[in-house]
N, C-alpha and C positions, 0 to 999 in steps of 0.2 A: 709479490705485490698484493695490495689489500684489498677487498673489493667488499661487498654492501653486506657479503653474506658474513663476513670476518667482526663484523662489530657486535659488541654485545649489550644488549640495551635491556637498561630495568628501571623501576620507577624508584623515585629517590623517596623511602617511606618516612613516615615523621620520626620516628628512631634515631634515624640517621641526622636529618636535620636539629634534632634536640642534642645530640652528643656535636654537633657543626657549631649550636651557639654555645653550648656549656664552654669549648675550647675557646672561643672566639671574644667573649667575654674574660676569659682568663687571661688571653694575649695582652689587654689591655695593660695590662702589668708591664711589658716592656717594649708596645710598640710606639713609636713614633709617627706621630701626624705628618704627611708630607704638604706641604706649605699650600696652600690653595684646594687640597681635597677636602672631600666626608672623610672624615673617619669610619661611618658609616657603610661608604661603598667599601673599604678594608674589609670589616667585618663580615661584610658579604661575602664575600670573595673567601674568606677563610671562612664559615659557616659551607660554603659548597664545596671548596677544597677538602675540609676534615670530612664532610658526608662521604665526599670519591673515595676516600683512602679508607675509612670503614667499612662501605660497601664492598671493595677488593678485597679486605680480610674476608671477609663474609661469602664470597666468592670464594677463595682459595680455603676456608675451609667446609664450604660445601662440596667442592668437588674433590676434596682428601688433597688436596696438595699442602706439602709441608712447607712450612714457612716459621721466619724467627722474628720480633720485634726488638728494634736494637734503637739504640737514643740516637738524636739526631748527631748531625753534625756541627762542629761550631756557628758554622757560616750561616746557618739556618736557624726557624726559631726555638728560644728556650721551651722547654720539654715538650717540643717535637719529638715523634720515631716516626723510624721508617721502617718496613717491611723488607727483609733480609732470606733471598730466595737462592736457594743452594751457597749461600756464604757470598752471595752478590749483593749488593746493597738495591733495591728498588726506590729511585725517587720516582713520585705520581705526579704527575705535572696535568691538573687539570682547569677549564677554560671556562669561569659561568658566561653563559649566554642568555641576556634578558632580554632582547630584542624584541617584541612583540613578533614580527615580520618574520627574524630568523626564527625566533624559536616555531612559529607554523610550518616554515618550510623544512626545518629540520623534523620535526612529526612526521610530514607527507613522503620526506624527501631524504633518509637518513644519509644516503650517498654522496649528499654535498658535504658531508664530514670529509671524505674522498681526498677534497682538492687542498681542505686547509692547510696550513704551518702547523709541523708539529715545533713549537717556541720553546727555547731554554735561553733563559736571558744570559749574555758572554759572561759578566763577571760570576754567576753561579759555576755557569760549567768552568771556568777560570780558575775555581776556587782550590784549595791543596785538600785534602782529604780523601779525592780521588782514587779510583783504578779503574782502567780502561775497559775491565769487565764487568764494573758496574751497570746497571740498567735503568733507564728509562722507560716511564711509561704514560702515554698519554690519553687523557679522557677530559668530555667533555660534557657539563649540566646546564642544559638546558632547563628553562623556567621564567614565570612573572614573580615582578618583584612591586606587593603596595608599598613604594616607595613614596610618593607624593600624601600630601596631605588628603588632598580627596583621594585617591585608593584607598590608602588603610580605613580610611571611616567607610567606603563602600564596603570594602574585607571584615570590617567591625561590623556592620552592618545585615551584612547574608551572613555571620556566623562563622569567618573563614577563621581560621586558627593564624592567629599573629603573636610577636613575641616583642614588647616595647620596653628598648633602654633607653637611657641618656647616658653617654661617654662623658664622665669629668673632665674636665681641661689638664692640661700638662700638668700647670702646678699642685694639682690637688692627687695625680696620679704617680708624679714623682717629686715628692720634696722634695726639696737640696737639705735640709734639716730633715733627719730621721727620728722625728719625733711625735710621740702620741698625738693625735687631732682632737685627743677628746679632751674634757666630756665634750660629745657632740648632740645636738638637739635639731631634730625634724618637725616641721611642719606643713600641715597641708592647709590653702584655703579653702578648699573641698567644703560643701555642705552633706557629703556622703562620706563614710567609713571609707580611706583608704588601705589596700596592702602593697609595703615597700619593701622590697630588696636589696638590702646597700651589698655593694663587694668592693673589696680591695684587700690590704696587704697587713702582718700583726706586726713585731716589732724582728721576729725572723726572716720577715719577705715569704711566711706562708702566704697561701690563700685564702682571704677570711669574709666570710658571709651571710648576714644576717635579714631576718626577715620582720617586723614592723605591724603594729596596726594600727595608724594614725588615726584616732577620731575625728571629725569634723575640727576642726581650727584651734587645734588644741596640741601646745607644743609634748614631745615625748623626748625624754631625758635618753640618749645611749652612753652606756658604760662600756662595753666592747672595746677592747686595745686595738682600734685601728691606726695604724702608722699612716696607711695612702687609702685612700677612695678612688676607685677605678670606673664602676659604674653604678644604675640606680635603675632597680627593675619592676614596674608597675604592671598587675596584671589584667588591669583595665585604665583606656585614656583618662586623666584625670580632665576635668574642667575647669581646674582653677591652679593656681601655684603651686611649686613644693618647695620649700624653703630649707636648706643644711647650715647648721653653723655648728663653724669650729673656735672653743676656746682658744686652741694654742693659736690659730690664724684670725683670730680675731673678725669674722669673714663671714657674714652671711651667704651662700654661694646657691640662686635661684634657678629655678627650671621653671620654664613656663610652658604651658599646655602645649604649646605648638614645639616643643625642644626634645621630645618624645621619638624616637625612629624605630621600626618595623625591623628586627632578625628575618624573620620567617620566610620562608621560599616557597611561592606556590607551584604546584602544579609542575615539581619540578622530573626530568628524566636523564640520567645517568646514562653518558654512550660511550663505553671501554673500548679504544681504536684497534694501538697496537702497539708494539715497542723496539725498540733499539737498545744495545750497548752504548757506552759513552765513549771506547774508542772508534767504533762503526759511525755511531753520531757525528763525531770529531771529524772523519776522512771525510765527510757524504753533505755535512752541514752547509749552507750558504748563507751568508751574514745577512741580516734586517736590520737597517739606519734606527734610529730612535726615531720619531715622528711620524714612522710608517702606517702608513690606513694596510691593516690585513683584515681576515675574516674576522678574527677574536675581537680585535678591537679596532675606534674610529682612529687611536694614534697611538701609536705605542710610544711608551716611560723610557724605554733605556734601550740600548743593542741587544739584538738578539742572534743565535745561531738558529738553525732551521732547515728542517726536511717536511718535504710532502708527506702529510698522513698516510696518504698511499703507498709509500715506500718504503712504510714500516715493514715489520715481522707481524703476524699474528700470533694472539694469545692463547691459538691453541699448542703452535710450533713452542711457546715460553714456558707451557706446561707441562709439554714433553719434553724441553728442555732441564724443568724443575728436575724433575724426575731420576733421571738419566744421573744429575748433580750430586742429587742425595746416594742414590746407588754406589756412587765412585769413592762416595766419605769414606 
């Protein structure tokens, strides 16, 4: 059983959060909006999920344990990896926590980690790709997020490091025609020099990314073979419009100052619980309804299976298990 002394807690440095939106940005390419969310709180969520899974590398190669990086699995996202521990597959399954409330009592209190759901939603663990020796491992980032409009202008404000996109809409991230968007023309009504970041996709479905310097109200020709535009990264709030038109769409497509949202994580901390196998998972698990208020969340999306964090293994026993694995190669 796990107890307060078993968690391993470290602060999630901006490193980690920069390599969290680089991916999270990129996903844009093939995620889908669920009908009534942000897109936004996604991004979140995958900005502190890729920070936990670099941090565990970073972990495991501080402390000499070997490990392999192998591509994901179908079911999961495109050019995802997962970290591959004595020829076991590790999935991280980790939990942002913005809470104001919680995340204080988790500071004071890390032992409330203790009582939560360790969550794997059914259809994942469902999934075929499986073996029973695979591993799960669960961890949890805590942190504030200036998500509202007043936050990020207080966080702009005292100087906080923030990271501002705009998610294009479906049509402009996935044509149904795969065809050039260009020539495409940017504008700002900015009475200051702006700098823009477009991203999206070339006529391959590479990743394609370019950076801009809009002068005051003054349209700028792009040549760029972009096929999709996925997002648009400004590195300060603009004050006035930004305006994209596409020839082939015939489509001026506007962002107005307030259409701007906040990546960045503040003040976040990484707490590494503990983990289970996927067949031990499987016997030990008890199902969570979809609608369910648990610790992580006010409702939860979909069914989930589920063990007490505390009933996990620790990550000291998984690293002398590492070990032991490699030995027997």
């Amino acid at each position: 059983m796990l107890t307060a002394s078993h968690l391993l807690r470290l602060p999630c440095t901006p490193d980690l959060i920069e390599g969290g939106i680089a991916y999270a940005t990129r996903s844009l390419t093939y995620a889908f909006d669920r009908a009534g969310s942000s897109p936004y709180d996604r991004l979140r969520r995958v900005v502190a999920n890729v920070a936990v899974e670099l941090a565990f590398r970073r972990i495991l190669s501080q402390q000499n344990i070997p490990f392999e990086v192998k591509s994901s699995l179908p079911f999961t996202d495109h050019e995802r990896y997962d970290v591959s521990l004595g020829g076991r597959r590790c999935d991280v399954k980790s939990f942002l926590i913005s809470n104001s409330q919680q995340v204080s009592k988790i500071r004071s209190s890390p032992n409330i980690l203790l009582s939560a759901p360790a969550l794997v939603p059914s259809d994942q663990h469902a999934a075929d790709g499986h073996a029973d020796t695979d591993l799960y491992l669960f961890a949890f980032v805590s942190g504030l997020i200036a998500a509202s409009q007043a936050d990020l202008k207080k966080a702009i404000d005292t100087r906080q490091r923030h990271y501002l996109v705009h998610a294009m809409p479906q049509e402009w991230r996935k044509p149904l025609n795969w065809n050039p968007l260009g020539p495409l023309a940017l504008k700002s009504e900015s009475d200051e020099e702006l700098l823009v970041e477009v991203s999206g996709q070339d006529e391959a479905r590479g990743f394609l990314t370019r950076t801009f310097s809009l002068p005051p109200k003054t349209k700028v020709t792009i040549h760029e073979p972009f096929y999709s535009l996925t997002s648009v990264h400004v590195r300060r709030l603009p004050d006035a419009r930004v305006g994209i038109f596409s020839a082939t769409r015939n489509e001026t497509y506007i962002i107005a100052p307030l259409d701007w949202a906040n990546l960045w994580l503040h003040g976040m901390d990484i707490y590494f619980t503990g983990y289970v196998s996927r067949g031990e998972f499987r016997q030990r698990a008890r199902a969570i309804s979809a609608g369910s208020r648990v610790f992580q969340y006010s409702t939860t999306h979909a069914k989930n299976l589920a063990m007490t964090i505390s009933d996990l293994n620790s990550l000291d026993e998984l690293f002398a298990n590492v070990r032991a694995w490699e030995a027997k190669k």
